[in-house]
C-alpha positions in Angstrom: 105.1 101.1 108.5 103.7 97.8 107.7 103.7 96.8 103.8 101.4 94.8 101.4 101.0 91.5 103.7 99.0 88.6 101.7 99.1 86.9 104.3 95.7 88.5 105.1 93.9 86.5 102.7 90.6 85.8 103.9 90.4 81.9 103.2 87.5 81.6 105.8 84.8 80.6 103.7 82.7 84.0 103.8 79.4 84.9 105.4 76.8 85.4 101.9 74.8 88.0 101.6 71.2 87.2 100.8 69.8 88.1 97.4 66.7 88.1 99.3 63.5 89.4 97.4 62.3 92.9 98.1 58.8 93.9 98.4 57.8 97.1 98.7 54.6 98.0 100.6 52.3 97.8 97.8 53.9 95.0 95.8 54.9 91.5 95.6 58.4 92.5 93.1 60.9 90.3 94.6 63.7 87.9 93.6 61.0 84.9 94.1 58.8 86.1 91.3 58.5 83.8 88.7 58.1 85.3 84.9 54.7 85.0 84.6 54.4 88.5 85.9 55.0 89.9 82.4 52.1 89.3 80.5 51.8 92.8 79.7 47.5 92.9 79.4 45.5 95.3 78.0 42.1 96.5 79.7 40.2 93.8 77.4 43.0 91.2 78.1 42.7 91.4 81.6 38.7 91.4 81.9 38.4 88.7 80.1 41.0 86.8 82.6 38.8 88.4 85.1 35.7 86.2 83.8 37.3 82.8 84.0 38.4 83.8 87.6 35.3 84.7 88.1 33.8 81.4 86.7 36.2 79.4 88.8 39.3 79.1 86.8 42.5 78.5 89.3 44.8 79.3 86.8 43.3 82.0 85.3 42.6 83.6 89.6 46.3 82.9 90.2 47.3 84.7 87.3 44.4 87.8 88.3 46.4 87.6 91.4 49.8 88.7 89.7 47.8 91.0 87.9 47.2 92.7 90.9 50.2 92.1 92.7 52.2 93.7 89.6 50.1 96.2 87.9 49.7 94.0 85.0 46.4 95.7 83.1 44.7 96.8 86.2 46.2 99.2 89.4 48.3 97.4 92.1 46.3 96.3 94.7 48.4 93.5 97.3 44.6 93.2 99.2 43.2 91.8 95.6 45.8 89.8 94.7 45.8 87.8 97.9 42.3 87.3 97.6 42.9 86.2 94.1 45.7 84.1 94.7 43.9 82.7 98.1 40.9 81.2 95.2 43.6 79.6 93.3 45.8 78.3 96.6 42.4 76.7 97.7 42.1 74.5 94.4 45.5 73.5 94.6 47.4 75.8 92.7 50.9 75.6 93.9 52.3 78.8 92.7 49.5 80.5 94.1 49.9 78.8 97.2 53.4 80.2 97.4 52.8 83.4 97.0 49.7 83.7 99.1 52.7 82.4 101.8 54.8 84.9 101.0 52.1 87.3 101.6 51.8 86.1 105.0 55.4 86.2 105.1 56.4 89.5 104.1 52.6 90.7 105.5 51.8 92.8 101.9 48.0 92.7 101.4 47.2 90.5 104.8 48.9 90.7 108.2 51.9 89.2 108.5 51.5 85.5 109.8 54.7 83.2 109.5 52.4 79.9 111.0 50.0 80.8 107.9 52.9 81.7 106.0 54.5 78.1 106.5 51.3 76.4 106.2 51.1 77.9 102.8 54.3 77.2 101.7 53.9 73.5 102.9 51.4 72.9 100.7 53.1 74.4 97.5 56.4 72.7 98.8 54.9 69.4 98.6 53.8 69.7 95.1 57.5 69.9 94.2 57.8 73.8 93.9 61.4 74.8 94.0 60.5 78.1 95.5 58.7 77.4 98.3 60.8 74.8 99.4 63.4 77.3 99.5 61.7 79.7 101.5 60.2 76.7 103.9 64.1 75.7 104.3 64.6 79.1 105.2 62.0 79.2 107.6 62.9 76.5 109.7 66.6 77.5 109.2 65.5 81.2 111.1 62.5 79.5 112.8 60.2 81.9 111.5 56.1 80.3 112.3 58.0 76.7 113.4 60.7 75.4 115.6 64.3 76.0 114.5 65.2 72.7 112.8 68.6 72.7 110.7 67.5 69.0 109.9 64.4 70.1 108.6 65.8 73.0 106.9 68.5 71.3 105.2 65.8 68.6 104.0 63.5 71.4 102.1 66.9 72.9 100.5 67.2 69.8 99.1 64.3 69.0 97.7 64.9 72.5 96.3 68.3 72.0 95.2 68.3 68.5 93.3 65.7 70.2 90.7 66.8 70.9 87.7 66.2 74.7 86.1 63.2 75.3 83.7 65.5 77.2 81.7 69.2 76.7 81.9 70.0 80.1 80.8 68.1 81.7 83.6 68.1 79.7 86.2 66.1 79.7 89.1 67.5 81.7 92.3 65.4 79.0 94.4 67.2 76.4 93.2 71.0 78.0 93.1 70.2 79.1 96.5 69.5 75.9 97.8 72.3 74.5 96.4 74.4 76.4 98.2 72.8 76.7 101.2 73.5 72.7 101.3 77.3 73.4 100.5 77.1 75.5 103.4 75.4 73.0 105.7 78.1 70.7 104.7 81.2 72.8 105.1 79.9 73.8 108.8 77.9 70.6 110.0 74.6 72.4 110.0 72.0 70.1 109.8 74.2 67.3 108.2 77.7 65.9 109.2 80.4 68.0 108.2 81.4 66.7 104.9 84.1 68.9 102.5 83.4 67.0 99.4 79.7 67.1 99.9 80.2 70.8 100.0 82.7 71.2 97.5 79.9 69.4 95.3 77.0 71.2 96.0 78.8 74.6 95.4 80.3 73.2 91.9 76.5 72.5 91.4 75.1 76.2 92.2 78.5 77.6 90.8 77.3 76.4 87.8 73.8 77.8 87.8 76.1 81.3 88.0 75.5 81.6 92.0 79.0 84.1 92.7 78.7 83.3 96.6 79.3 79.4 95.4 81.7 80.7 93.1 84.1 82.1 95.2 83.3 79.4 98.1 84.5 76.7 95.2 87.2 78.8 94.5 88.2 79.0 98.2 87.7 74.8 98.0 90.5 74.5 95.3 93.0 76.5 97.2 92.7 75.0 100.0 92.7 71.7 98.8 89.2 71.4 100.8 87.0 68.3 100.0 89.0 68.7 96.6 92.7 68.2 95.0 94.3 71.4 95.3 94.7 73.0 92.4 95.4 77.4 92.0 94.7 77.4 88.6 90.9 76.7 88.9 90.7 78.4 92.3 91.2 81.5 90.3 89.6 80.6 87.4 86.2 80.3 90.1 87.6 83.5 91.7 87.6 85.5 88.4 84.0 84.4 87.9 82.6 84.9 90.9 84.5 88.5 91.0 82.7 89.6 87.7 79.6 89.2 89.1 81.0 92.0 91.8 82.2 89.4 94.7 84.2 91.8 96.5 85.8 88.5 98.6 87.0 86.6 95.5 88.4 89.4 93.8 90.7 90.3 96.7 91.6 86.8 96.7 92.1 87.0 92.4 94.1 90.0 93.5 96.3 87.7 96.3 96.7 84.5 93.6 98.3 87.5 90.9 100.6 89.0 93.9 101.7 85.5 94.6 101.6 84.1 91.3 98.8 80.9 92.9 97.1 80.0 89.7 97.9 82.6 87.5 101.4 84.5 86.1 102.4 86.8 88.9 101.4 90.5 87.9 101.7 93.0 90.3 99.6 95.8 88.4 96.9 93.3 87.7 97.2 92.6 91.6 96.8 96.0 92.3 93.6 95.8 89.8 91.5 93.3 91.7 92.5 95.2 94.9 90.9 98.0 93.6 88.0 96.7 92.8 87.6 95.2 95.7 88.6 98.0 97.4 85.7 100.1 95.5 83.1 97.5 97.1 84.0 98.0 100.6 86.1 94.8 101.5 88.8 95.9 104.2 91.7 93.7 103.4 91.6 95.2 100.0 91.2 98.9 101.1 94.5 98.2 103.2 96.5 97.2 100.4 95.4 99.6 98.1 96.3 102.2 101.0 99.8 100.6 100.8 100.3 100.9 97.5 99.6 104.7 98.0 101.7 105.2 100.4 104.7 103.5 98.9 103.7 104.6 95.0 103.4 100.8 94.5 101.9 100.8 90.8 100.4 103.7 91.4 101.4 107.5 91.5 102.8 108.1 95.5 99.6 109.8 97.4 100.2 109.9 101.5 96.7 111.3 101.4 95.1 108.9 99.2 96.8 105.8 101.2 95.3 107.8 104.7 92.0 107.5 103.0 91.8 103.5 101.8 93.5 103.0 105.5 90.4 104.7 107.4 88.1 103.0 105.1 89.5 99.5 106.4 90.3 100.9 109.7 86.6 101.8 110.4 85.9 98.0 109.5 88.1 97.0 111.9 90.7 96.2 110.4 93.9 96.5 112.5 96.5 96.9 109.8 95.1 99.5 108.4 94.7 100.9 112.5 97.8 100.4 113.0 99.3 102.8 109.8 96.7 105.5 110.0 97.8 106.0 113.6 101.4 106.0 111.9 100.2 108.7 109.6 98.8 111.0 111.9 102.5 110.7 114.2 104.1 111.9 110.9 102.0 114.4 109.4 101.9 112.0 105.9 99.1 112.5 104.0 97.1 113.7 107.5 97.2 116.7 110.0 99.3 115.7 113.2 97.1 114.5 115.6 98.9 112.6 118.3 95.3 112.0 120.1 93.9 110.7 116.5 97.3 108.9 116.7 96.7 107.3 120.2 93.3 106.7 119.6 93.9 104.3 116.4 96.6 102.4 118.3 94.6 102.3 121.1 91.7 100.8 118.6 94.1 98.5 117.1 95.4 97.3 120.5 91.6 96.3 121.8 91.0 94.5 119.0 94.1 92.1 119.7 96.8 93.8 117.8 100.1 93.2 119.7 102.5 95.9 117.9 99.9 98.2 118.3 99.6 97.7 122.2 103.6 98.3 122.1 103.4 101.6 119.9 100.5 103.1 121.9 102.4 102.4 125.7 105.6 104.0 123.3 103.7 107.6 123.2 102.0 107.4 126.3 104.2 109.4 127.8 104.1 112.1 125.2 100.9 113.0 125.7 99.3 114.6 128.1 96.4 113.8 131.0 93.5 115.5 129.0 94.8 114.5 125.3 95.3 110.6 127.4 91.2 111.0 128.0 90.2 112.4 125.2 91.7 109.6 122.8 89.7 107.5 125.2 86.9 108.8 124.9 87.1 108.8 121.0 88.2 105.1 121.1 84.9 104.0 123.4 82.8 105.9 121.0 84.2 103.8 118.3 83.8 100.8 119.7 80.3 101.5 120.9 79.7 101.6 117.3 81.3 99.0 116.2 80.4 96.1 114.9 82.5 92.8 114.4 81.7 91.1 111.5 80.8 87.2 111.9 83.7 84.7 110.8 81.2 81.9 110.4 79.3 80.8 107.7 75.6 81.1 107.4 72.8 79.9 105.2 71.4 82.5 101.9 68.2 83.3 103.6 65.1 84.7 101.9 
């Protein structure tokens, strides 16, 4: 039975989820929204904005738009507020003209349109607003309504990026994003040469605007001694903050630095902690060691059918560790029924996926089994794998 391995620290700089903004059919809610949205407006309040539209009033037609957009004093209605915020974008009106793209972007009250969408953008982009740069970096990054251009993309994230927050104790995601996104670019060679410091920089910069995804990349920079001096100590001290904002990568690797004592005083229960919580956020490496820790009663009370559990949660990720024990489990009746086809199937799994021991373990009980158990492990283990999908080892940009 294979133990607790650190070794299976994941110090691949991770691919980021995006914090994307979400729009509903009927609304414009989404990560990009900027806080004018809350003006809160009575009937009287929002008639009278209604007149200076009405008269011609960009600002006040941009702000009719969010009205409508958000249900601010009036119904939500995504038709008015791009009509509204089309008024204001034709006078100039850079937020307006950004959200009028996203419209076309995300097609709520117009059809979608990503040529009108970037033309939109464009315009609020050039008068210096941070989130439609963003979003126009994104867009050539995906080449959504223009030519993929990393160049190009990289170029709008930084016109994004060297901004500095309205309000530096809520930041703008635009500008955090972008930041990263160009520590990204830098770590892979996307759109610039590959430069480590550059990146290390850039996520120091949206690390500090609170971005977890920079966090733990900075954190992964330290260790490493990547484009900066080596130093554990403040790889988990960027670890620990990007794992309190729920990074299920950087607490594993908080929970790796306290196994191994890298950084930090070597505590095996406050190991087992970050495992745990990483374990509860779905990140396989985490699941497995937690399953150990089960199995063996490593800091916690022994459970065989606990540790069977955390191993199919990694296994089902792909994870060929935790393959490799389940099918070890089900051989031996610990924690799990016998199930020498379950058992065959797993190694079999395992095996595909490039794991050596488990190619020797499942030619081992071949022969125990017979031609119809043979097929139908098979046919479990296609079925798997038809389902299956390998996660991506590269990095990739935070996209809206």
């Amino acid at each position: 039975m294979r133990g607790m391995n650190v070794s299976l620290i994941r110090w691949a700089l991770i691919l980021a989820v995006a914090a994307a903004a979400s729009w509903a059919a009927s609304s414009f809610i989404g990560a990009d929204a900027p806080s004018a949205t809350s003006a809160g407006r009575d009937a009287a309040g929002t008639e009278e904005l209604r007149a200076q539209a009405t008269a011609g009033d960009a600002t006040a037609q941009y702000y009719l738009g969010l009205s409508y957009a958000f249900g601010d004093g009036v119904e939500v209605d995504p038709v008015q507020a791009v009509a509204w915020f089309r008024k204001s974008a034709e006078q100039g009106n850079r937020e307006a003209q950004y959200y009028l793209g996203f419209a076309y972007r995300r097609g709520s009250g117009v059809t979608a349109d990503p040529e009108q969408a970037v033309y939109w953008l464009r315009k609020s982009a050039d008068q210096g607003y941070s989130e439609a740069q963003y979003l126009l970096g994104g867009a050539y990054a995906k080449g959504e309504g223009v030519p993929r251009d990393d160049a190009q993309s990289v170029a709008w994230f930084r016109k994004a990026a060297v901004q500095t927050p309205a309000n530096k104790f809520d930041p703008e995601p635009a500008i955090s994003m972008s930041q990263y996104n160009l520590g990204v670019a830098y770590s892979a060679g996307r759109g610039v040469a590959k430069d480590d410091a550059q990146a290390a920089e850039w996520f120091r910069k949206a690390a500090g605007l609170g971005n977890p995804d920079a966090q733990y990349n900075l954190g992964i920079a330290y260790s490493l001694g990547r484009g900066v001096k080596q130093d554990y100590a403040e790889a988990a001290r960027w670890f620990r903050k990007a794992a309190d904002q729920k990074n299920a990568a950087a607490a594993y690797n908080l929970g790796v630095a306290y196994e191994k004592g890298n950084g930090v005083t070597a505590d095996n229960a406050e190991a087992l902690g970050w495992y745990r919580k990483a374990a509860d956020q779905g990140y396989p490496e985490a699941q497995y060691n937690v399953g150990v820790a089960n199995l063996f009663g490593q800091g916690v009370q022994q459970d065989a059918t606990q540790a069977a559990s955390w191993f199919r949660k990694a296994a089902d990720q792909g994870n060929t560790q935790a393959q490799y024990n389940l099918a070890l489990l089900y051989l031996k009746a610990l924690g799990v029924s016998a199930d020498p086809v379950e058992a065959y199937k797993w190694l079999n799994i395992a095996a595909e996926l490039g794991d050596p021991d488990a190619a020797n373990a499942r030619t081992r009980i071949s022969g125990a089994l017979m031609p119809a158990q043979l097929a139908e492990a098979k046919k479990r283990t296609d079925d798997w794998m038809a389902a299956f999908q390998k996660p991506k080892a590269s990095m990739e940009f935070v996209l809206p």
